[in-house]
C-alpha positions in Angstrom: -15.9 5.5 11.8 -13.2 5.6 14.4 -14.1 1.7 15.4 -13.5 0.7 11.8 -10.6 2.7 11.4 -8.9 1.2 14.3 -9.9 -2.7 12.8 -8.4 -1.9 9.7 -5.1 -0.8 11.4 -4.8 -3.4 14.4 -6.2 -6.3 11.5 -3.2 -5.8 9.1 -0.2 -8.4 9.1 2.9 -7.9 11.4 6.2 -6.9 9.5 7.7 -10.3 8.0 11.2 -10.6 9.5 13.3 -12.7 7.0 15.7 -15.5 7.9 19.0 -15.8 6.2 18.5 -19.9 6.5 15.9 -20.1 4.9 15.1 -20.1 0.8 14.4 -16.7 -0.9 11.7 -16.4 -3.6 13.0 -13.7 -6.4 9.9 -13.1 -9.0 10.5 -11.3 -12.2 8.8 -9.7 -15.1 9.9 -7.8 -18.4 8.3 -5.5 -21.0 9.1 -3.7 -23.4 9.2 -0.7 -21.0 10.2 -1.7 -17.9 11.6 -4.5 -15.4 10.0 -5.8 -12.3 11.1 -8.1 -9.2 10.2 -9.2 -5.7 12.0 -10.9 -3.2 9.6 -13.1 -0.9 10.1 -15.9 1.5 7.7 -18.1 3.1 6.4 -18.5 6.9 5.2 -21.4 8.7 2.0 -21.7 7.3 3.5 -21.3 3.6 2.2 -18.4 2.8 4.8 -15.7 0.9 5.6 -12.5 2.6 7.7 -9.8 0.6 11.2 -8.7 2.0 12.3 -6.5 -1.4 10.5 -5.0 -4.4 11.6 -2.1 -7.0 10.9 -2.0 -10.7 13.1 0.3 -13.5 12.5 1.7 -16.7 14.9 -0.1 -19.7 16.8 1.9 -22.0 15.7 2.6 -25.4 18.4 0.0 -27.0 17.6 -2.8 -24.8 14.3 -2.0 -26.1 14.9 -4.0 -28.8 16.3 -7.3 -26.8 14.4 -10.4 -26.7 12.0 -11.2 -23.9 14.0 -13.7 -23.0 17.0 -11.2 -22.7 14.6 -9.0 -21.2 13.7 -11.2 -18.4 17.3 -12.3 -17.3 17.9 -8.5 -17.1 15.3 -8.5 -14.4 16.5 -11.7 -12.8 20.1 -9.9 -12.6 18.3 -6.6 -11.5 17.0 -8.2 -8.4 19.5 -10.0 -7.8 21.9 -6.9 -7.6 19.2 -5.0 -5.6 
């Protein structure tokens, strides 16, 4: 138990450190309850590594907004964050 323990901890990914020069990735998603982002950027190899991620509740009267109105408040929700 110990053993496996110990492989599960020493087998997990080093903390990404970010790089100003290079691209960020900001993902977003909208309901019709709540907003989501993440803010990734890529390594080496390509592969994505997140540096940021939060998610809100909306208000009852943007409730109402389009998707599409939806989603650019997430876009500007991560991008503020």
């Amino acid at each position: 138990m110990l053993l496996s323990c110990k492989n599960l901890i020493s087998d997990s990914a080093a903390p990404f450190l970010f790089i100003f020069s290079k691209t960020f990735i900001l993902s977003t998603d909208a309901s019709d309850r709540a907003l989501s982002y993440i803010l990734q950027q890529k390594d080496e190899q390509g592969n994505l590594h997140p540096i940021h991620y939060g998610s809100c509740t909306i208000s009852e009267s943007q409730r109402s907004w389009p998707i599409h109105e939806k989603e650019c408040l997430a876009i500007l929700t991560g991008i503020k964050t």
